[in-house]
Kinemage of the C-alpha trace (Angstrom):
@kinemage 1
@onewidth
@group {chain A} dominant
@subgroup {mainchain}
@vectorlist {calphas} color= white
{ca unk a 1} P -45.440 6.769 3.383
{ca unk a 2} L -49.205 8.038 2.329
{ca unk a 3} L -50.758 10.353 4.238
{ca unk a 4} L -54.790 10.619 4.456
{ca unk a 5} L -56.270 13.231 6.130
{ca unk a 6} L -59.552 12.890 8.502
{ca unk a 7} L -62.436 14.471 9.270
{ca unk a 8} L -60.437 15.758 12.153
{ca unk a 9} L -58.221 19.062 11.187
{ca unk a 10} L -54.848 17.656 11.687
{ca unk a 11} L -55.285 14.258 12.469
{ca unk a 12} L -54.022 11.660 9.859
{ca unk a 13} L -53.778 8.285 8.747
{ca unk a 14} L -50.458 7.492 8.092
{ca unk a 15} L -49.529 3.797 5.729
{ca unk a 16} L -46.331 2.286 4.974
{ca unk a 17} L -44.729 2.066 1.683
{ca unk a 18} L -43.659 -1.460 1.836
{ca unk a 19} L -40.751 -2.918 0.119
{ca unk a 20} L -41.241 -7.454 -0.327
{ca unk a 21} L -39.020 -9.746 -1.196
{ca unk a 22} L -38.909 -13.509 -0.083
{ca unk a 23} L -37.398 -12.331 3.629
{ca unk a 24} L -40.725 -10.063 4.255
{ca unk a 25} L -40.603 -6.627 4.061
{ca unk a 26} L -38.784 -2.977 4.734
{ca unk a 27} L -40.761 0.105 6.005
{ca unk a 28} L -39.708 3.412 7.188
{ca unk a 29} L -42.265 4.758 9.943
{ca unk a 30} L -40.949 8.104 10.227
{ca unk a 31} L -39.254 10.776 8.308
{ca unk a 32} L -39.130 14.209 9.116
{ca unk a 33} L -38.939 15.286 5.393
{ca unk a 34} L -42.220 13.405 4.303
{ca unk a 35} L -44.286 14.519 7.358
{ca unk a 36} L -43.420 18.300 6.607
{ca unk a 37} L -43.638 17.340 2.648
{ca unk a 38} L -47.386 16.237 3.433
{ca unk a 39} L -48.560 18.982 5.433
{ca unk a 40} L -47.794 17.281 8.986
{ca unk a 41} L -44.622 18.903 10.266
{ca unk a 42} L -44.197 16.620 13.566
{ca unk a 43} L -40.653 15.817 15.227
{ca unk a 44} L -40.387 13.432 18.044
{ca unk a 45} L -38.907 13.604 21.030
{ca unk a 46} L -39.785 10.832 22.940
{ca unk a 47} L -41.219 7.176 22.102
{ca unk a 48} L -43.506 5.197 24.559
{ca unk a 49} L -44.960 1.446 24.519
{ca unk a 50} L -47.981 0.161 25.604
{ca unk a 51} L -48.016 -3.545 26.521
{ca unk a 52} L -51.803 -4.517 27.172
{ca unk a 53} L -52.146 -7.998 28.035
{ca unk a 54} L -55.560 -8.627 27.854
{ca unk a 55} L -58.517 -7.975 24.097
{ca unk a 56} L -60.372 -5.200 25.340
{ca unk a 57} L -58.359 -3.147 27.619
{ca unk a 58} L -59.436 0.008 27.427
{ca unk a 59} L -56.254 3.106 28.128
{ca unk a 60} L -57.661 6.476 27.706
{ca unk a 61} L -58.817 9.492 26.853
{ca unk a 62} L -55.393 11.354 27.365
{ca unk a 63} L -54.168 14.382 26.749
{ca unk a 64} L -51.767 17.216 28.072
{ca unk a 65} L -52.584 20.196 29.590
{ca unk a 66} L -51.350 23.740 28.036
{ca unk a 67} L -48.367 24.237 27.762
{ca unk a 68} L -47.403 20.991 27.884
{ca unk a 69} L -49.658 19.735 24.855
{ca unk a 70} L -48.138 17.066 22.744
{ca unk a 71} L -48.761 16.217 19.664
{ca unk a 72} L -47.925 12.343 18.853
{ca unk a 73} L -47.941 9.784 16.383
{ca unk a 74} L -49.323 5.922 17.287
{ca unk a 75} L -49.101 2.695 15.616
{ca unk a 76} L -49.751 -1.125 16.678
{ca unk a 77} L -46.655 -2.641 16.718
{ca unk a 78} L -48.436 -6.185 17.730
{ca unk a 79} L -52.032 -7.314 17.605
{ca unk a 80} L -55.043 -4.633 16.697
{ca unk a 81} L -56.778 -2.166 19.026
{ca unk a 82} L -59.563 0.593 17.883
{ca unk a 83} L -57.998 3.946 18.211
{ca unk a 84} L -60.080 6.917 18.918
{ca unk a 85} L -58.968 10.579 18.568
{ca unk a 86} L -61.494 13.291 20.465
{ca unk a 87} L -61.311 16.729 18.925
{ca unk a 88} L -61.181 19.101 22.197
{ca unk a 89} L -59.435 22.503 21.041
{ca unk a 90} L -61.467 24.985 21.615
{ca unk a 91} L -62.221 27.232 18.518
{ca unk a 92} L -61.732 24.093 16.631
{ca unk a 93} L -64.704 23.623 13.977
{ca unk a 94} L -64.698 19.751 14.708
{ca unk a 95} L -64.987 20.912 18.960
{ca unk a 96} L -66.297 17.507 20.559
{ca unk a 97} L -66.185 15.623 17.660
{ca unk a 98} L -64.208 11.881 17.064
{ca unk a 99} L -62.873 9.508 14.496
{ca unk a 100} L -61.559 6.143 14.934
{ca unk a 101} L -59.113 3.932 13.153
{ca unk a 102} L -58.499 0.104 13.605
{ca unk a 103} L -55.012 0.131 13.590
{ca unk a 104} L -53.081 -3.203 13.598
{ca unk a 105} L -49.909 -4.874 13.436
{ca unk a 106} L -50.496 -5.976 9.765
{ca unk a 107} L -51.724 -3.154 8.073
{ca unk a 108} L -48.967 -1.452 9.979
{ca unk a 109} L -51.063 2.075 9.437
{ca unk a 110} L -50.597 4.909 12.229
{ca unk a 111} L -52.757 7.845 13.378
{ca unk a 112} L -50.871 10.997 13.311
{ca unk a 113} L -52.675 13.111 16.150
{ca unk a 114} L -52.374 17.154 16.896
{ca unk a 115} L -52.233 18.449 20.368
{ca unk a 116} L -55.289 19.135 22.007
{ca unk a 117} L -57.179 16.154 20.794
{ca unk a 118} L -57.544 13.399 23.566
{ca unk a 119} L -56.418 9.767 22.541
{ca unk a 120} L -57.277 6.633 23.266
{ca unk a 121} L -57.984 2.778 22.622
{ca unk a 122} L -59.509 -0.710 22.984
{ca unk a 123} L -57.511 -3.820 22.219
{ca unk a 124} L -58.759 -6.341 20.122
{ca unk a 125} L -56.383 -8.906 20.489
{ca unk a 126} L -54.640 -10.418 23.605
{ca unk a 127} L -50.906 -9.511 23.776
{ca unk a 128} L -51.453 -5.758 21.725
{ca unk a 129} L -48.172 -3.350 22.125
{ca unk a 130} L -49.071 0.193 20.999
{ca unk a 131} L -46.124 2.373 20.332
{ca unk a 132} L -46.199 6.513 20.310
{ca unk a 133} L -43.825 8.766 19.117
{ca unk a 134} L -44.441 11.982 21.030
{ca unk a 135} L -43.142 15.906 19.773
{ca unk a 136} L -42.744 16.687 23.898
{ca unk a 137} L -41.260 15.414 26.859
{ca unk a 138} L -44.089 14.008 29.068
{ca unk a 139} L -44.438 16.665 32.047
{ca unk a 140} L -45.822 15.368 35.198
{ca unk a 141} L -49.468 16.983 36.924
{ca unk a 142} L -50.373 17.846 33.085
{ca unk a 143} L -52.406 14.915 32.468
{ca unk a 144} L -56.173 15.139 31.829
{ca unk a 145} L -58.314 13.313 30.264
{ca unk a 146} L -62.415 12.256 29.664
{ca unk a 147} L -64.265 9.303 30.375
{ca unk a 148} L -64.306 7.043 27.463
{ca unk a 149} L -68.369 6.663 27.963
{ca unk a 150} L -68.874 10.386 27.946
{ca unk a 151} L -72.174 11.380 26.352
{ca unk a 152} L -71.604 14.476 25.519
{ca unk a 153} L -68.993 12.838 23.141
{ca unk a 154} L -70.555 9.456 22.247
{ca unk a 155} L -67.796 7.791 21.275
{ca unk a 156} L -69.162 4.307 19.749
{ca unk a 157} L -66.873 1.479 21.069
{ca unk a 158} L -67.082 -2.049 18.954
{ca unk a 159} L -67.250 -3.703 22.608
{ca unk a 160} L -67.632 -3.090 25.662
{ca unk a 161} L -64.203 -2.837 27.946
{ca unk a 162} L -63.091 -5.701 29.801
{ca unk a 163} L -60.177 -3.992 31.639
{ca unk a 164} L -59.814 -0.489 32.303
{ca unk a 165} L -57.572 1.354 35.053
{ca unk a 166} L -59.286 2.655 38.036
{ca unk a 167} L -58.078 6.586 36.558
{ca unk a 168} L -59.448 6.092 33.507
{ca unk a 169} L -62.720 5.732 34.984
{ca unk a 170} L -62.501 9.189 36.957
{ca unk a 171} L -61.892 11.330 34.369
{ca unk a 172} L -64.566 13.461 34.420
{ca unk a 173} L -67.792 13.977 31.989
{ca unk a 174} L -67.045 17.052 29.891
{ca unk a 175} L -69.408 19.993 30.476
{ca unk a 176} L -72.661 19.686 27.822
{ca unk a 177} L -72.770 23.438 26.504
{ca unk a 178} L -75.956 24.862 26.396
């Protein structure tokens, strides 16, 4: 695996070392021993899927509340979706800021991301499965979140959603400091 850090403190792009022959190929997508080796020390405990059904679904921005933060690593395991990572730890020198990745099923690349930074994404194809390996076990009534159109973010989204759950649209507007 490479790792390439971001702008974002924490928050990497992980590739695949891939190994062809005439069958296709052989990855490894996580090893505990190159994560720590790269600066990254992460250790899942849990793995999720997203199925999204429909290009430009729009699932976010999620985190966990303290002290149930979890850090978590995400890859496209079919299709391609626009991942965005929001920086909102406090004392952080990137506070408020964002990167995005296009990650797809291809390129097989994954966004390593530290608690306390929200996450989300758009699909860009029909039929897109995200999967996340996550360092906690989800705890209920920790969720929180931002809208995905916040301004005092300004995320820049390559299109405009075509399906986006009811919740995801009342997470609130994060407080513009002054």
């Amino acid at each position: 695996m490479k790792f390439a850090p971001t702008e974002l403190p924490g928050v990497a792009r992980v590739s695949l070392d891939r190994f062809a022959d005439s069958r296709g190929f052989f990855a490894r997508l996580y090893d505990p021993e190159e994560f720590a080796a790269a600066g990254f020390p992460f250790a899942p405990v849990q793995t999720s899927l997203s199925r999204n059904d429909v290009a430009f679904t729009l699932r976010g921005m999620h985190l966990q509340a303290p002290p149930h933060e979890e850090a978590k690593l995400v890859r496209v395991v079919r299709g391609a979706a626009y991942d965005v990572v929001v920086d909102l730890r406090r004392g952080s020198p990137t506070y408020k800021r964002w990167i995005a990745a296009t990650l797809s099923a291809d390129s097989g690349e994954a966004l390593l991301i530290p608690a306390g930074c929200a996450h989300g994404f758009l699909t860009l194809e029909d039929a897109t499965d995200v999967l996340y390996q996550i360092d906690q076990a989800y705890v209920p009534g920790h969720a929180r979140g931002l809208r995905y159109d916040d301004p005092a973010i300004g995320i820049v989204w390559p299109a405009a959603p075509r399906v986006i759950a009811p919740a995801d649209l009342a997470w609130p507007a994060l407080e513009i400091e002054r």
